[in-house]
C-alpha positions as CSV (number, residue, x, y, z in Angstrom):
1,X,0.0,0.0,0.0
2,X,1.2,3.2,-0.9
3,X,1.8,5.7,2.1
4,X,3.0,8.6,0.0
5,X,-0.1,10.4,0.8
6,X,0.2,10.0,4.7
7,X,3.8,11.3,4.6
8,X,2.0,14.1,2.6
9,X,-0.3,15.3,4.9
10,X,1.8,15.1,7.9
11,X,4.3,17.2,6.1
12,X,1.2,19.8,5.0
13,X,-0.1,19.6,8.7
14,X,3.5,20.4,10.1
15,X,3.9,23.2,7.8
16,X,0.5,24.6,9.2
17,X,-0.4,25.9,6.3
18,X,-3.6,28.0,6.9
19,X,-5.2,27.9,3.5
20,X,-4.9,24.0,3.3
21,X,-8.0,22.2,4.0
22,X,-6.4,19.1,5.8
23,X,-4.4,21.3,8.4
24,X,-7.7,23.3,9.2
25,X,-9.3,19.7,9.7
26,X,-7.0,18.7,11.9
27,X,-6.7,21.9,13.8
28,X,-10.9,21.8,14.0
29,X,-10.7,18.3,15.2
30,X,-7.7,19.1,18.1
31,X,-9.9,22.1,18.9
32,X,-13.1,20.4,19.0
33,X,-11.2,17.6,21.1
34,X,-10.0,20.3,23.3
35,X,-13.5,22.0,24.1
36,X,-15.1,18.2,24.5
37,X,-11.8,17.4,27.4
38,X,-12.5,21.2,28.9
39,X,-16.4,20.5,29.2
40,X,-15.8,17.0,30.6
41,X,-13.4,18.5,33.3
42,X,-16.3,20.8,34.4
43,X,-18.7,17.8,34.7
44,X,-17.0,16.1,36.5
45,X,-15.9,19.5,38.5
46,X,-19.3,20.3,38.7
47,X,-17.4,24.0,38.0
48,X,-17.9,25.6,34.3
49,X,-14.4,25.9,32.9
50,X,-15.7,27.2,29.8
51,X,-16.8,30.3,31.5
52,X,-13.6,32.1,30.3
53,X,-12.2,32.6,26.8
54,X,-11.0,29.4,26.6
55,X,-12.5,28.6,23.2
56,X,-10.9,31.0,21.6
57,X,-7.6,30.3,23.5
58,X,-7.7,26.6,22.1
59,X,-8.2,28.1,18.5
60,X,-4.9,30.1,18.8
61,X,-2.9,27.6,20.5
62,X,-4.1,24.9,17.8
63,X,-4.7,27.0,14.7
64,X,-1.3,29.1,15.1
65,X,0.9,27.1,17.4
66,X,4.1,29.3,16.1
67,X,2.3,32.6,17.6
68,X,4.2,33.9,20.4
69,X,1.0,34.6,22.2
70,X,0.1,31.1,21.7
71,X,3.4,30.0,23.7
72,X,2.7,28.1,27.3
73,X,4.1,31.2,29.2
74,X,1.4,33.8,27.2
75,X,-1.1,31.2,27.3
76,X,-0.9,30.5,31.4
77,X,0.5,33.9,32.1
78,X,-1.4,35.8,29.8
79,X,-4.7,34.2,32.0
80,X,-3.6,34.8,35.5
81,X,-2.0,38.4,34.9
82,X,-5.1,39.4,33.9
83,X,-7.6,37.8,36.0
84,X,-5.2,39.0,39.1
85,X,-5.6,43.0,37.5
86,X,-9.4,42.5,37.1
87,X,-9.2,41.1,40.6
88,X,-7.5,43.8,41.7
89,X,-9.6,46.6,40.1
90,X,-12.4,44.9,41.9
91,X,-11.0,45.6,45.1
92,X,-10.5,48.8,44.7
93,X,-13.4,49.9,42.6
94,X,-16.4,47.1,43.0
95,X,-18.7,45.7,40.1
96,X,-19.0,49.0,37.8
97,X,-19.0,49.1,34.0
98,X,-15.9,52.1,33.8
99,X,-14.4,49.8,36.3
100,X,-14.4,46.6,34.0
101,X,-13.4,49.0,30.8
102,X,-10.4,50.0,33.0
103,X,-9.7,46.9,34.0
104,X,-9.5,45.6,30.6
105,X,-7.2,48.6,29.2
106,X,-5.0,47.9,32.4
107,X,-4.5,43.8,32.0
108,X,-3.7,44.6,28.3
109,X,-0.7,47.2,29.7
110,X,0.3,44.3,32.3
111,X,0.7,41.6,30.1
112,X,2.5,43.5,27.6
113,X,4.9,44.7,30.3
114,X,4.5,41.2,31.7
115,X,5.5,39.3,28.2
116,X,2.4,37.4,28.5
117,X,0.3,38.7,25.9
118,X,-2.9,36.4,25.3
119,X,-5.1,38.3,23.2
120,X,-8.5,35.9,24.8
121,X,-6.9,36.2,28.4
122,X,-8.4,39.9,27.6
123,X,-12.3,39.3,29.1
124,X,-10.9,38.0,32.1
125,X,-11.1,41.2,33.7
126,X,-14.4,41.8,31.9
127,X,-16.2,38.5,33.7
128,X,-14.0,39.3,37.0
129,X,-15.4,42.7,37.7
130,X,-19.0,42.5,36.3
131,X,-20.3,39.5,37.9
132,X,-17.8,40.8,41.0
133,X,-15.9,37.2,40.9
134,X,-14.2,36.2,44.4
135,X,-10.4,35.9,44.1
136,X,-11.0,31.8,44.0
137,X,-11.9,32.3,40.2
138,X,-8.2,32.8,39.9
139,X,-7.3,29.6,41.1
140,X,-10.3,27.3,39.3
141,X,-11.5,27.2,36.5
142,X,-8.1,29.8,35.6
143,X,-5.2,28.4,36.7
144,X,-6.6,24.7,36.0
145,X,-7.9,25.8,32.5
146,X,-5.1,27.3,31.6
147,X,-2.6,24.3,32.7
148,X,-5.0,21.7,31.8
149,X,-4.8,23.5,28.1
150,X,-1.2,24.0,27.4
151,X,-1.1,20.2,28.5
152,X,-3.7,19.2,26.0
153,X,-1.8,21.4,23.5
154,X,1.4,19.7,23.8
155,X,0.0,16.1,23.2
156,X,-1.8,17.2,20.7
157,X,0.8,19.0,18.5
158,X,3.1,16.4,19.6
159,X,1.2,13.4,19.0
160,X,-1.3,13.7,16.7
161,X,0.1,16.9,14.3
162,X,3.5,15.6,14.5
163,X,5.1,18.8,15.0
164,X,7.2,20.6,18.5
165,X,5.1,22.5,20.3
166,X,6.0,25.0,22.4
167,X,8.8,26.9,20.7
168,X,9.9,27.7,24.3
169,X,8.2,27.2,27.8
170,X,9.2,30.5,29.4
């Protein structure tokens, strides 16, 4: 049997070549996988995980692995940096709407300074001072969503992409 056509579409997978229909598949099936892991973890729980950006953390992490804010230390960083300045904001402010916008613009400046950029870590602050979140939120679903992600992430694009993810941990 001819296996020309699987050493094929690892290489186009590996290449992540965004305009090719078999690397989207694959990167829709690891995200897919991803959310289905993520909503089982909350069963289980009995604590919605999904209740941060998650999804769309999963699509950057599988869609553009090579991003730097797609790295472990933007992915977990970028979460907690922000959810601690939303948390924080809280404190000092309470649950208002000019407090939330604030807290956003401020846990965008802090993961920049931070090197933790996670563009979906951004409605952190959002969910943490509008529904006036205790500081627990930080810990679970945050912490454990964020960890339990980069791990999925590396057995996924080691395993089942065939490719080295993360470019670097820190």
């Amino acid at each position: 049997m001819n296996r020309d056509w699987l050493w094929r579409a690892a290489k186009t997978i590996r290449r992540n070549n965004h305009r090719n229909a078999l690397a989207g598949a694959v990167a829709g099936l690891g995200a897919g996988i991803a959310i289905g892991v993520m909503e089982f973890f909350s069963a289980v729980a009995h604590y919605p995980l999904v209740i941060i950006p998650f999804a769309t953390s999963i699509v950057l992490v599988i869609g553009s692995p090579e991003a730097e804010p797609a790295q472990p230390r933007a992915l977990v960083g970028g979460h907690i940096v922000a959810t601690l300045v939303g948390l924080a904001v809280l404190k000092l402010t309470g649950p208002h709407a000019w407090a939330a916008a604030m807290a956003v613009g401020l846990a965008v400046l802090a993961m920049y300074v931070t090197g933790t950029f996670h563009p979906p870590a951004g409605i952190n602050p959002l969910l943490v001072v509008s529904h006036a979140l205790p500081w627990t939120f930080l810990l679970a679903p945050v912490l454990v969503g964020a960890l339990l992600l980069a791990s999925f992430t590396f057995v996924w694009h080691r395993y089942a992409a065939g490719r080295d993810w993360p470019r670097h941990w820190l």
